[in-house]
C-alpha positions as CSV (number, residue, x, y, z in Angstrom):
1,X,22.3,0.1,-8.3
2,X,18.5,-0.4,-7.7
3,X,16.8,-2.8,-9.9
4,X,12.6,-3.5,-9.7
5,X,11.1,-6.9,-9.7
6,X,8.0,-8.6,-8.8
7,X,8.8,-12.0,-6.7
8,X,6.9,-13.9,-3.8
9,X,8.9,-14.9,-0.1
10,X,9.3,-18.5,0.9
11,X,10.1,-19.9,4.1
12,X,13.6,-20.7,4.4
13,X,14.9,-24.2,5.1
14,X,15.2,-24.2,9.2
15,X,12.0,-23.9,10.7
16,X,12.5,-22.6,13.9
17,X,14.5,-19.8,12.3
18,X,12.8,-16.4,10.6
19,X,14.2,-16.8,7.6
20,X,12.9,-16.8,3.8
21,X,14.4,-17.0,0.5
22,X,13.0,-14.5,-2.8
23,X,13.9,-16.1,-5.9
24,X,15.9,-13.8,-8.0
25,X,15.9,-14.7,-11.8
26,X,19.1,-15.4,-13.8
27,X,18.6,-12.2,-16.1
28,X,18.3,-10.1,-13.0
29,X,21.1,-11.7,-11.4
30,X,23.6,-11.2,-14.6
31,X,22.2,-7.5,-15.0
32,X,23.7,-7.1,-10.7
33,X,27.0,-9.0,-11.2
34,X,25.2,-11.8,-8.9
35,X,25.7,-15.6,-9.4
36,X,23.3,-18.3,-8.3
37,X,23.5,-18.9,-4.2
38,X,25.3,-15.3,-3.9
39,X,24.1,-12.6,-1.3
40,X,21.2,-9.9,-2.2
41,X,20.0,-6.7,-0.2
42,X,16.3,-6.2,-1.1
43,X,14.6,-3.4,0.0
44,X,10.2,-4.3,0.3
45,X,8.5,-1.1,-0.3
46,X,5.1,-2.4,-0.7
47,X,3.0,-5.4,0.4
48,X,0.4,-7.0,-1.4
49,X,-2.2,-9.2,-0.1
């Protein structure tokens, strides 16, 4: 089930890691059977800037 957004990355909470967190809006998340805090694969066909 692919669903489009627009969002922008930020760095995670451990800084020596490589991690980052993309918000995912509550509408989205109900329309994907997600819940706040749950597990996402996000596929980045495009960058911007």
């Amino acid at each position: 089930m692919a669903k489009e957004f627009d969002a922008r990355l930020s760095k995670g909470d451990n800084p020596g890691a490589w991690t980052h967190r993309l918000p995912v809006r509550a509408q989205l998340r109900k329309s994907i059977g997600k819940q706040a805090g749950d597990s996402v694969h996000v596929r980045i066909d495009e960058r911007i800037g």
